[in-house]
C-alpha positions in Angstrom: 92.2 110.3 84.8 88.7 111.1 84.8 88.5 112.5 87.6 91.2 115.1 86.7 89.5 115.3 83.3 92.9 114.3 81.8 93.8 111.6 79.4 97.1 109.2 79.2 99.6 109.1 76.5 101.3 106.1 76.3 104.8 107.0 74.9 106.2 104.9 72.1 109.3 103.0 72.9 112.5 103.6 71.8 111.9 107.0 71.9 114.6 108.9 73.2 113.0 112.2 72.3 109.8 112.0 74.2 111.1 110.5 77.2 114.4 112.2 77.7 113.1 115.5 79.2 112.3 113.0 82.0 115.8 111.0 81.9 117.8 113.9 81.8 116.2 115.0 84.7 116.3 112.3 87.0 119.9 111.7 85.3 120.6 115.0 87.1 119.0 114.2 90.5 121.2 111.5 90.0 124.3 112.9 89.6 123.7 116.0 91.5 122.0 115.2 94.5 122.7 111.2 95.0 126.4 111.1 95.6 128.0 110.8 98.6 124.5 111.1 100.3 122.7 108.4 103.4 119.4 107.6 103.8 117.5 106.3 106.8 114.5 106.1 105.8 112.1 107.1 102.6 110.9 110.0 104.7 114.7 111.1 105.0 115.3 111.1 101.6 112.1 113.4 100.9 113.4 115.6 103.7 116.8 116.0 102.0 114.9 116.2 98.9 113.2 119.0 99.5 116.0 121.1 101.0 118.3 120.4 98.1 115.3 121.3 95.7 115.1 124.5 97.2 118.7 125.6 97.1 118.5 124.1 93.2 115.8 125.7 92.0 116.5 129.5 93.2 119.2 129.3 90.6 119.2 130.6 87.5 118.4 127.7 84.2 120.0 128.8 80.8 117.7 127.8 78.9 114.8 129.0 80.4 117.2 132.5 81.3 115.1 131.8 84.5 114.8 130.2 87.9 112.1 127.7 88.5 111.4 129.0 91.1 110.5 132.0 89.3 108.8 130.3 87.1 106.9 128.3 89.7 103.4 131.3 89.8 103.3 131.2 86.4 103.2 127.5 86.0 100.1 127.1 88.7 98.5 129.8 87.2 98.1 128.1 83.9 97.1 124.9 85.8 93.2 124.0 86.2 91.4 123.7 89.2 91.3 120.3 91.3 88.0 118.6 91.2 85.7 118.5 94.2 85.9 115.0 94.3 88.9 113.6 96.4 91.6 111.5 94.4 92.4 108.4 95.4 96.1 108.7 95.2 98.3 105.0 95.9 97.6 101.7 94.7 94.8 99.5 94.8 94.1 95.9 93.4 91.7 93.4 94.4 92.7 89.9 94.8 91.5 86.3 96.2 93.6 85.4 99.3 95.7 82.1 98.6 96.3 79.5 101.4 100.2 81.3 102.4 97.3 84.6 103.3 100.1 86.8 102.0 99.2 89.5 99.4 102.2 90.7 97.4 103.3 94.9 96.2 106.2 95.0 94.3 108.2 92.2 94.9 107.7 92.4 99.1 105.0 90.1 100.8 102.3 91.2 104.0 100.4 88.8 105.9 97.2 89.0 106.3 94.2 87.9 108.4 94.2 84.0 107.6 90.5 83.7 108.5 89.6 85.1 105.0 91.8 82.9 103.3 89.8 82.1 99.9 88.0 85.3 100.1 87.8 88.3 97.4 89.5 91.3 99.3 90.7 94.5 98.4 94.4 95.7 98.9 95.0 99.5 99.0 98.7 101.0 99.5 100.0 104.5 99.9 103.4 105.4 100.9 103.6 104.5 104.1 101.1 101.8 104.3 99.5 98.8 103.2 96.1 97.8 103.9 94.0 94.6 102.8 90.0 94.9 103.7 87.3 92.2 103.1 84.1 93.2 103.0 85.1 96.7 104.4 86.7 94.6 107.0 90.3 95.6 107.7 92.1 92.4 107.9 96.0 93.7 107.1 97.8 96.9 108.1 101.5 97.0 107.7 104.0 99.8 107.3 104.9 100.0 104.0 108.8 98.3 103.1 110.6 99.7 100.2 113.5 97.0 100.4 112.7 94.2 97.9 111.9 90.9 98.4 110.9 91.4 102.0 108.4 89.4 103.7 106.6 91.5 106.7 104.7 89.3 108.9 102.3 90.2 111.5 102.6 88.0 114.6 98.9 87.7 115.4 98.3 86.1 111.9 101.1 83.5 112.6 99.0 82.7 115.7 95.8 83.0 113.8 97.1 80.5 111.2 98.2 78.1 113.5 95.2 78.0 115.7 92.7 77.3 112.4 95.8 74.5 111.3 95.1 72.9 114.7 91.2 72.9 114.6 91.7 71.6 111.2 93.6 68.7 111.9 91.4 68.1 114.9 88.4 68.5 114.1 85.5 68.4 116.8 83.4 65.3 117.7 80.1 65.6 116.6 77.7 63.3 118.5 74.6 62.3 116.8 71.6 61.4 118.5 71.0 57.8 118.4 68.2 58.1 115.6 69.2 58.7 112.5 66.6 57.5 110.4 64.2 60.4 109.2 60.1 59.8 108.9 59.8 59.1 105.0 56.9 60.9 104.6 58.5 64.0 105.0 59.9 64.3 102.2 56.2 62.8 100.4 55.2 66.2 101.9 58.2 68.5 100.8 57.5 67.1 96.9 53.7 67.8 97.2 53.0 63.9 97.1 50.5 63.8 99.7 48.2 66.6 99.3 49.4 68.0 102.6 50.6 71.2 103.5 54.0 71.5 104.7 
């Protein structure tokens, strides 16, 4: 919102006369465009989209006693300049990684690189994907699901996961030399006891 030098109104609820400009309409995409209509994929449903917008708005609105598409030049031209700074447009949280090394969007669930488990990292999403980075490391990159409750799991993490389970439950044999008894007067000469220098 800064960067657009814009600010956010937070509608009151229960307020069917603010928001139903925006009902209406997507009670109209509903009923006009939905029916009777398959998708394959999101991208298929923007590409039928688009086509039915432009059939739509080439007619003409009563209300407006226009067609938005008419209307379309007049509308930019009364809209301000982008900044030069680019938007980040998507979704972005940072989280610490649990012990399943899944991060969760919406309700679906990605894997992620289990050697960061316990670590701060930062979990971006547009619409077609979803990346985790630690560090600026990229640890997770999956294509983006919109099914819900979907759990998208990267193979090399399961075999990731299982290989730090295993060095974990088998840890490796440390041997020590023989002598483990340290000179005492080290540590006289780490707390300055004996005038020497260390």
């Amino acid at each position: 919102m800064g960067t657009l030098a814009t600010r956010l109104v937070l509608l009151p609820p229960r307020d069917p006369e603010s928001k139903g400009i925006v009902e209406r309409r997507n009670g109209w995409f509903e009923t006009s465009f939905m029916p009777a209509r398959t998708f394959a994929s999101p991208a298929d449903f923007t590409e039928q989209f688009r086509s039915w917008l432009e059939v739509a708005n080439a007619r003409t609105v009563r209300t407006i006693k226009a067609s938005p598409a008419e209307r379309l030049e007049l509308d930019r031209a009364a809209m301000a300049a982008l900044p030069p700074v680019p938007l980040h447009l998507g979704w972005r949280n940072r989280i610490r990684l649990g012990r399943d090394y899944y991060v969760r969007l919406d309700t679906n669930d990605y894997s992620v690189d289990p050697s960061v488990i316990g670590r701060v990292v930062d979990v971006t999403a547009d619409l077609d994907r979803v990346r985790v980075r630690c560090d600026g490391r990229l640890v997770a990159s999956h294509q983006r699901v919109w099914a819900r409750h979907t759990t998208v799991t990267d193979p090399v993490h399961v075999e990731a996961a299982a290989r730090l389970r295993g060095e974990f439950q088998h840890p490796r044999v440390v041997h020590a030399s023989e002598d483990l008894s340290r000179d005492l007067r080290d540590y006289d000469r780490a707390f300055g006891l004996t005038g020497e220098a260390i």
